[in-house]
FIFI-349943 format. One record per residue (C-alpha): x, y, z; residue in one letter. Coordinates in nm, 2 decimals. Layout:
N
<migu u="X" v="Y" w="Z" res="a"/>
...
This chain:
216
<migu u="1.26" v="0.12" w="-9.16" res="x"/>
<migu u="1.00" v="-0.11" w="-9.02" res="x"/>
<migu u="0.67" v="-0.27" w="-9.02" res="x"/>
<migu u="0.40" v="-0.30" w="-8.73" res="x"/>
<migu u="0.11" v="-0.51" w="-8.65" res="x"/>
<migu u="-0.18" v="-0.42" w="-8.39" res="x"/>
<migu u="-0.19" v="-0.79" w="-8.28" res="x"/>
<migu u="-0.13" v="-0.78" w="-7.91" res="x"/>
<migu u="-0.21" v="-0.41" w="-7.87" res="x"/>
<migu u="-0.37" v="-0.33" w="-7.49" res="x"/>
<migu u="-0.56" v="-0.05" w="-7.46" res="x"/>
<migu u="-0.65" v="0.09" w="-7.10" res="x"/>
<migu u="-0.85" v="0.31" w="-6.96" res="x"/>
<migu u="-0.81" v="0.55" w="-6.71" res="x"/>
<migu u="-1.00" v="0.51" w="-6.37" res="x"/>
<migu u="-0.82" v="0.66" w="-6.08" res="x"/>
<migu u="-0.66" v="0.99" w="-6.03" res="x"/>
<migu u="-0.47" v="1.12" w="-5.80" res="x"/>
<migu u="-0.51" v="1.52" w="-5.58" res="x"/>
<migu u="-0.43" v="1.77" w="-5.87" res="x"/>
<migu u="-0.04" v="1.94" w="-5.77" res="x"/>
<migu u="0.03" v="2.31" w="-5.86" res="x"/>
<migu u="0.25" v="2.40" w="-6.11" res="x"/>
<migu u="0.42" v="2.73" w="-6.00" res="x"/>
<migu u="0.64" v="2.73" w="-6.28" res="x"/>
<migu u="0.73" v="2.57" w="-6.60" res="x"/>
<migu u="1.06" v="2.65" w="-6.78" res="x"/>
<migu u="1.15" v="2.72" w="-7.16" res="x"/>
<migu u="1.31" v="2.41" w="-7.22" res="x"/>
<migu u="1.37" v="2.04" w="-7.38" res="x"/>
<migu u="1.18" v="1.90" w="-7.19" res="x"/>
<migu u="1.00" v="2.13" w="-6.99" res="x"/>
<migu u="1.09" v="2.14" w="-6.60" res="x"/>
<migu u="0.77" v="2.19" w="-6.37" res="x"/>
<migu u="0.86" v="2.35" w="-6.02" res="x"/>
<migu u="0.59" v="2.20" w="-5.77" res="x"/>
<migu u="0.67" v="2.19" w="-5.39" res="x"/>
<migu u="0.60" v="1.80" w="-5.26" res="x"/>
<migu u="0.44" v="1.67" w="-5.54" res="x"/>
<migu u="0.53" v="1.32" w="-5.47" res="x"/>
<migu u="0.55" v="1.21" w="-5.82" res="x"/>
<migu u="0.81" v="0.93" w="-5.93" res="x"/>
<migu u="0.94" v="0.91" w="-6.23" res="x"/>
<migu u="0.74" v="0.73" w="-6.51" res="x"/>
<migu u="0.40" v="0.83" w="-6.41" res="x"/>
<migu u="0.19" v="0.95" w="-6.61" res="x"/>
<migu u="0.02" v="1.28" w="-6.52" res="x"/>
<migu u="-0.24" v="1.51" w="-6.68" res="x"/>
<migu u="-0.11" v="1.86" w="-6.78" res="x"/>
<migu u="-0.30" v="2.15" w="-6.70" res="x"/>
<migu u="-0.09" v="2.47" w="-6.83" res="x"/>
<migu u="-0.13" v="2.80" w="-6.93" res="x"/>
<migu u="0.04" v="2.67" w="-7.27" res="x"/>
<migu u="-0.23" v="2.55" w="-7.47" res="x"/>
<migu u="0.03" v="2.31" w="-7.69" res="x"/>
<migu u="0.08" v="2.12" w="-7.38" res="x"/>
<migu u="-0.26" v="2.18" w="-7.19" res="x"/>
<migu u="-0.46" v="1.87" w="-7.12" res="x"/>
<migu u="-0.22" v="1.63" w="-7.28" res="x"/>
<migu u="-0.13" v="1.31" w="-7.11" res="x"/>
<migu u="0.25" v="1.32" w="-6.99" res="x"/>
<migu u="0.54" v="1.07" w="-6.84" res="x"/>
<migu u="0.70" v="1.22" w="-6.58" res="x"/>
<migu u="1.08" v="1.22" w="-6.55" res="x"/>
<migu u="1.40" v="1.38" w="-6.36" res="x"/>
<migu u="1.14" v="1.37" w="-6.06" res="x"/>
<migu u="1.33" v="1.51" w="-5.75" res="x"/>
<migu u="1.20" v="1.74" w="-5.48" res="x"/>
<migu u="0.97" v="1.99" w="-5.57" res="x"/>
<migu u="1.05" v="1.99" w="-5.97" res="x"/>
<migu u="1.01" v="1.72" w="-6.23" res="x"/>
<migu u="1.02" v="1.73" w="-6.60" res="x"/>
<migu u="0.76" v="1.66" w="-6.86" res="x"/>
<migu u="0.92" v="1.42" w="-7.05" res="x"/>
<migu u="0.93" v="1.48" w="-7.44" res="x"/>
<migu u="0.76" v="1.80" w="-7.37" res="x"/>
<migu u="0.99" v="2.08" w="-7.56" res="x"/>
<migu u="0.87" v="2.43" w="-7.48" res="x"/>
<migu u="1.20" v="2.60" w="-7.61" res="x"/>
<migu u="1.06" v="2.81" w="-7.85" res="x"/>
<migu u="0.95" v="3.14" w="-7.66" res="x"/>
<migu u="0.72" v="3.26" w="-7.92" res="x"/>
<migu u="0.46" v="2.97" w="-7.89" res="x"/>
<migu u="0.54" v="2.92" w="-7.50" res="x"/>
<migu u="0.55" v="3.27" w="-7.36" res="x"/>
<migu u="0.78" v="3.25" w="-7.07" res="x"/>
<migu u="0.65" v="3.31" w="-6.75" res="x"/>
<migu u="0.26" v="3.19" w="-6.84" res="x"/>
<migu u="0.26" v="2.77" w="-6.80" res="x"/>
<migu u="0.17" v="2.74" w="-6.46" res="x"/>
<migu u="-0.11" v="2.50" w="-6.39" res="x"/>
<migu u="-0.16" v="2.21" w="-6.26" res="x"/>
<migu u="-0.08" v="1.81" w="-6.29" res="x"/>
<migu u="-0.27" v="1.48" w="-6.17" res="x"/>
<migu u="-0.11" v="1.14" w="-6.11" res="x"/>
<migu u="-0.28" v="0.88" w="-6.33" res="x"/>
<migu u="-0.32" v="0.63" w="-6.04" res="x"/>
<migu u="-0.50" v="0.32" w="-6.22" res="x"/>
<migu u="-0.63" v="0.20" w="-6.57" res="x"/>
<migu u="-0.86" v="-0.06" w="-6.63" res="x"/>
<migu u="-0.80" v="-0.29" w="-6.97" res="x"/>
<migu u="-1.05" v="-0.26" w="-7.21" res="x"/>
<migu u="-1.06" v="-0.64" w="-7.35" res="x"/>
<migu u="-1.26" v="-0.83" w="-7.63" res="x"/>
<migu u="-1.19" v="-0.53" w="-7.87" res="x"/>
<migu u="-1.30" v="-0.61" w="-8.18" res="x"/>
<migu u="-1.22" v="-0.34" w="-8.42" res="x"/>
<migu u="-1.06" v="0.04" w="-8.40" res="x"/>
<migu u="-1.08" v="0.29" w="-8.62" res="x"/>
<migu u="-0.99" v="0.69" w="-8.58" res="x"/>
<migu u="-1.22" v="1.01" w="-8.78" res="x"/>
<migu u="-1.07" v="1.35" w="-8.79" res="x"/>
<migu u="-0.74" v="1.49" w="-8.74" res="x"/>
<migu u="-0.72" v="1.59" w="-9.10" res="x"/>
<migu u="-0.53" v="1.94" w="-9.18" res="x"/>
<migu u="-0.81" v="2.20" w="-9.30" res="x"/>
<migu u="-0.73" v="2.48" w="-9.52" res="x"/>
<migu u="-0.81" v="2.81" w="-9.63" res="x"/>
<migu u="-0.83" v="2.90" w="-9.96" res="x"/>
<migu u="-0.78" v="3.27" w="-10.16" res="x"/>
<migu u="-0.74" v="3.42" w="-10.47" res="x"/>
<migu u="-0.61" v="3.73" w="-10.55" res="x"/>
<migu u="-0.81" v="3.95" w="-10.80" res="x"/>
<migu u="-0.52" v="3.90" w="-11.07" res="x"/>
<migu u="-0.45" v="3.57" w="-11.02" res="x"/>
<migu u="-0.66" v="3.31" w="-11.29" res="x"/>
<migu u="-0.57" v="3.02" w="-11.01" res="x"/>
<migu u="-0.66" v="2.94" w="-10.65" res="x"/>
<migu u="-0.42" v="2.93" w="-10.35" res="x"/>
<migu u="-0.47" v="2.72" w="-10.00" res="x"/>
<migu u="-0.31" v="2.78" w="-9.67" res="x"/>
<migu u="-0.33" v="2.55" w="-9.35" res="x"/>
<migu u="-0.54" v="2.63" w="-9.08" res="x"/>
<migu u="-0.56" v="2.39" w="-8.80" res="x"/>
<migu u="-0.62" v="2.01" w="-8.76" res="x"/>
<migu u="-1.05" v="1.89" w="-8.72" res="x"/>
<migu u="-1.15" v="1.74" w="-8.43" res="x"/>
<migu u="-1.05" v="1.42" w="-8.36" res="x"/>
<migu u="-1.21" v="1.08" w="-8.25" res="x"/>
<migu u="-1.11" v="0.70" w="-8.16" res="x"/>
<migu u="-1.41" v="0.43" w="-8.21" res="x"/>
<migu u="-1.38" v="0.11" w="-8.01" res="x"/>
<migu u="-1.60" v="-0.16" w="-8.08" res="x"/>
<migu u="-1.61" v="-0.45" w="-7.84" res="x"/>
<migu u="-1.76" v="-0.78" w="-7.78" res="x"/>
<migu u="-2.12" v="-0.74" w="-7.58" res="x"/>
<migu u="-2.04" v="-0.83" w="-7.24" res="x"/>
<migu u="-2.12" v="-0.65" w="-6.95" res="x"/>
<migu u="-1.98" v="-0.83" w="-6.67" res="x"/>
<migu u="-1.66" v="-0.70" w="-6.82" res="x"/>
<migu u="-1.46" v="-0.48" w="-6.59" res="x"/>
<migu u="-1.36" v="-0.27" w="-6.94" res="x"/>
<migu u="-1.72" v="-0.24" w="-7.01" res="x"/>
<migu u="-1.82" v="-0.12" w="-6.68" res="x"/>
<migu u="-1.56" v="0.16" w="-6.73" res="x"/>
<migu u="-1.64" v="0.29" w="-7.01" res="x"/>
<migu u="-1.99" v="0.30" w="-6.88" res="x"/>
<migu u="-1.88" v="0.49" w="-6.62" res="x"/>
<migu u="-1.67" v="0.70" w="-6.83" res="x"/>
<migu u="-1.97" v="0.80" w="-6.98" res="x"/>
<migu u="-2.25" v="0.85" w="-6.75" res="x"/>
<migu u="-2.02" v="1.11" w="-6.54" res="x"/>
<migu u="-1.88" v="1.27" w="-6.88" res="x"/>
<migu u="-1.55" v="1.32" w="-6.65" res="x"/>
<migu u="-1.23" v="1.36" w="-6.88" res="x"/>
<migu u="-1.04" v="1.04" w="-6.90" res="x"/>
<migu u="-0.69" v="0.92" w="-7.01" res="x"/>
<migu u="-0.68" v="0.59" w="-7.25" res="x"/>
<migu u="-0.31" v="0.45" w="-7.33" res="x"/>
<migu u="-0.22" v="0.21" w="-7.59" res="x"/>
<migu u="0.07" v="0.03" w="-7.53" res="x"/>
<migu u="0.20" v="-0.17" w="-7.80" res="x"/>
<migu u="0.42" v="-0.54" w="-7.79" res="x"/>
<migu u="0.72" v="-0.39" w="-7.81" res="x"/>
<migu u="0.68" v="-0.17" w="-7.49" res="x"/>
<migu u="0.60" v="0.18" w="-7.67" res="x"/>
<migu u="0.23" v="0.35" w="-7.61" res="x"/>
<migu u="0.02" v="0.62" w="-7.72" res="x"/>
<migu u="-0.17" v="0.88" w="-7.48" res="x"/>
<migu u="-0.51" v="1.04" w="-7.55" res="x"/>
<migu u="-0.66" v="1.27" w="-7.33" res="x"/>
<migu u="-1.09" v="1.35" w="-7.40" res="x"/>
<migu u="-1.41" v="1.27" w="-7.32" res="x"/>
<migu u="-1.57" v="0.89" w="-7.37" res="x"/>
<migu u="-1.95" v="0.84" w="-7.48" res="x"/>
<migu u="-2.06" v="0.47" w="-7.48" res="x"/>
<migu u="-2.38" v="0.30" w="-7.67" res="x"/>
<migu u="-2.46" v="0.04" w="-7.47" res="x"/>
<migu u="-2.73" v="-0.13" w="-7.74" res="x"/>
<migu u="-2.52" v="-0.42" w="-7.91" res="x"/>
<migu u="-2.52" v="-0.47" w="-8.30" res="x"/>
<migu u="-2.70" v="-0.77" w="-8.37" res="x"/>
<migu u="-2.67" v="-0.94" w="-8.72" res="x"/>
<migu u="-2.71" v="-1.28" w="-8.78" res="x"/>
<migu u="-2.40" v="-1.44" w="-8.81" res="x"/>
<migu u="-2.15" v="-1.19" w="-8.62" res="x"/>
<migu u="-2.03" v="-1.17" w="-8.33" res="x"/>
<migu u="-2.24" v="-0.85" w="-8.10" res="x"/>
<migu u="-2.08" v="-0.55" w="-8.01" res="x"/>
<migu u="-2.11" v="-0.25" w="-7.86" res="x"/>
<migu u="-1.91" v="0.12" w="-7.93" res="x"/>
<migu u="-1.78" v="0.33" w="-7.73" res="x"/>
<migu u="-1.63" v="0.68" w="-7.88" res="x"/>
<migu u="-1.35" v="0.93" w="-7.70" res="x"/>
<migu u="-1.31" v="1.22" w="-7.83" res="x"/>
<migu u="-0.99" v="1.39" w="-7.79" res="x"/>
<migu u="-0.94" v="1.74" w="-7.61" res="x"/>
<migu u="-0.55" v="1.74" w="-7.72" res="x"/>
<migu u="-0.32" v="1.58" w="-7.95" res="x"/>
<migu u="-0.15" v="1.24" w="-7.86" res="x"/>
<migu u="0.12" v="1.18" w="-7.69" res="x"/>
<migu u="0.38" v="0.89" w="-7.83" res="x"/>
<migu u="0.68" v="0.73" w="-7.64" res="x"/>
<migu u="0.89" v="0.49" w="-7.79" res="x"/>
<migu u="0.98" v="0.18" w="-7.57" res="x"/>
<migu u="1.22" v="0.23" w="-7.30" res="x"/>
């Protein structure tokens, strides 16, 4: 049981990738092994996932047991054959190469992501019944100080004006992070009341659910 304060959080986003490797195969198991002939990936990068399995598809990954031509997704478990269908993950992976910090963050805050539900009656029944259906889209809002000599700023500007999918990792004091994979939108035009400090938002929508790894 513990207790954890955002104070010293970094978030980053991410600016460089490298050439996207082939993924001829991807096995059934905990975690998932990805064949790929010379991929040149070391272990602890992180890598973009493009895969046949859509529970894994576009989700940001650490790489481990990297050796030649095969590496595993680390944390990845694809033992259950029902939702991963053997033979069908192939894709592809890209080396996250370079973040940039986003600094003079001023507030987060997340929307979405809540459960949604179906619900029935059957003609006999004098109550109602609810099932889960699937999650709502998610989103993470960043507000930061106005300040557009920032190297943060200019990437999220960037981010947005190309509307290219981009990684953001949170890494936390204690050394663990959180991956989001999506797309980032940016309003440049600063809040301005008396008073306060300005600030500008920038929004990234996720394409995949997180990815958490505790510290090493």
């Amino acid at each position: 049981m513990s207790v954890s304060l955002p104070n010293g959080v970094i978030i980053a986003l991410a600016t460089a990738y490298g050439a996207s490797k082939n993924i001829t195969a991807l096995t059934n198991a905990n975690p998932a092994v990805a064949t790929s002939a010379a991929h040149g990936i070391a272990n602890g990068a992180l890598v973009e996932v493009k895969s046949g399995w859509q529970k894994i598809n576009e989700r940001i990954v650490r790489v481990a047991d990297a050796a030649a031509g095969a590496f595993s997704l680390d944390g990845m478990n694809t033992s259950s054959l029902v939702q991963f269908p053997a033979g069908t993950g192939a894709g592809s992976v890209r080396e996250i190469t370079a973040f940039t910090q986003i600094t003079q963050i001023l507030e987060t805050s997340t929307s979405g992501g809540e459960m949604q539900f179906a619900t029935y009656s059957f003609l006999e029944n004098d109550f109602e019944a609810q099932i889960p259906t699937q999650a709502s889209a998610q989103s993470l809002d960043l507000t930061i100080a106005d300040d557009p000599t920032l190297a943060g700023y200019k990437a999220l500007q960037a981010a947005a004006e190309t509307r290219e999918v981009r990684a953001l990792r949170i890494t936390f004091p204690n050394g663990s992070m959180i991956l989001y994979n999506g797309y980032v939108s940016f309003n440049e035009t600063p809040t301005m009341t008396k008073g306060e400090v300005m600030g500008v938002r920038a929004t990234f929508s996720l394409l995949s659910r997180p990815v958490r790894y505790a510290a090493a």
